[in-house]
C-alpha positions, 0 to 999 in steps of 0.5 A: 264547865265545871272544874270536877274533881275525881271525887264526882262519880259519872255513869258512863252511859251519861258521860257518852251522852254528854260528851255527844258521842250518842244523840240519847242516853239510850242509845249510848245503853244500847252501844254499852250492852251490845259491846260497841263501848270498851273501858280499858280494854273491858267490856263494862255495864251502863251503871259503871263510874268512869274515872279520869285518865281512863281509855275508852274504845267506842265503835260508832258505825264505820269508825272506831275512836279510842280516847282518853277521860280528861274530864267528868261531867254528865250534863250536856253541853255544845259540841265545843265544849263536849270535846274538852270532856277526852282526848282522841288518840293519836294512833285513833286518828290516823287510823280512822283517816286509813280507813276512810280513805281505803272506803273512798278507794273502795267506792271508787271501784265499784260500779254505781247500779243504783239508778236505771241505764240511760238510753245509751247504756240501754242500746249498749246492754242490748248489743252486748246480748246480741253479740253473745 
C-alpha cells in the first residue's frame, strides 16, 4: 500500500469500496444517500473528501461499526490489507457482540415454523383441537 499523505483527496463513496465495506461503489452510494453512512456525526454526499483521523459511522444491515480513517486510498485491495485503511472503535466492537449475542438469545425463543410438522407433531396438533 502506498504511504498517502493528507494532501491525497478520497471520495468517501471510493474509500467505503476500497476499504470493502460495500462489494461496489454504488452500493456504497446508495448507503451514503440513504443516510446509512455518517462522517462525524453528519450526514454528507457521496462526492465528499474524507480526511484522516476522522469518524465514520456505518450501518450495514444488523451491525452498526464506527471507525476511525487511519489511512486513504481509493484503490482496492484484499481484505488484509483493506483493514489497515481504519480502526473499529472499542465501544463499536463490543456493542456490536451485545447485539449479536441478544439476536442469538432472541432466535433461541422463537419457535422454528418454517418447515411443515412432522407426523408426530401432526397427531399432537390434532389432539389439542379436539381436546378444546
Amino acid at each position: 500500500m502506498d504511504n498517502t499523505n493528507s494532501a491525497t483527496v478520497v471520495r468517501i463513496d471510493k474509500w467505503l469500496w476500497a476499504a470493502r465495506f460495500f462489494k461496489t461503489r454504488s452500493l456504497a452510494k446508495q448507503a451514503i444517500e440513504g443516510g446509512k453512512v455518517h462522517y462525524n456525526g453528519q450526514r454528507v454526499k457521496t462526492s465528499k473528501n474524507i480526511e484522516l483521523g476522522a469518524e465514520l459511522t456505518i450501518r450495514c444491515g444488523w451491525d452498526e461499526k464506527v471507525v476511525i480513517i487511519k489511512t486513504l486510498s481509493d484503490k482496492r485491495r484484499n481484505a488484509t490489507e483493506a483493514s489497515k485503511l481504519f480502526d473499529e472503535t472499542e465501544a463499536s466492537i463490543a456493542l456490536r457482540e451485545q447485539r449479536t449475542a441478544e439476536r442469538k438469545m432472541a432466535n433461541l425463543t422463537m419457535p422454528n415454523h418454517a418447515e411443515r410438522p412432522n407426523k408426530k407433531q401432526r397427531r399432537q396438533i390434532h389432539r389439542f383441537k379436539q381436546d378444546t
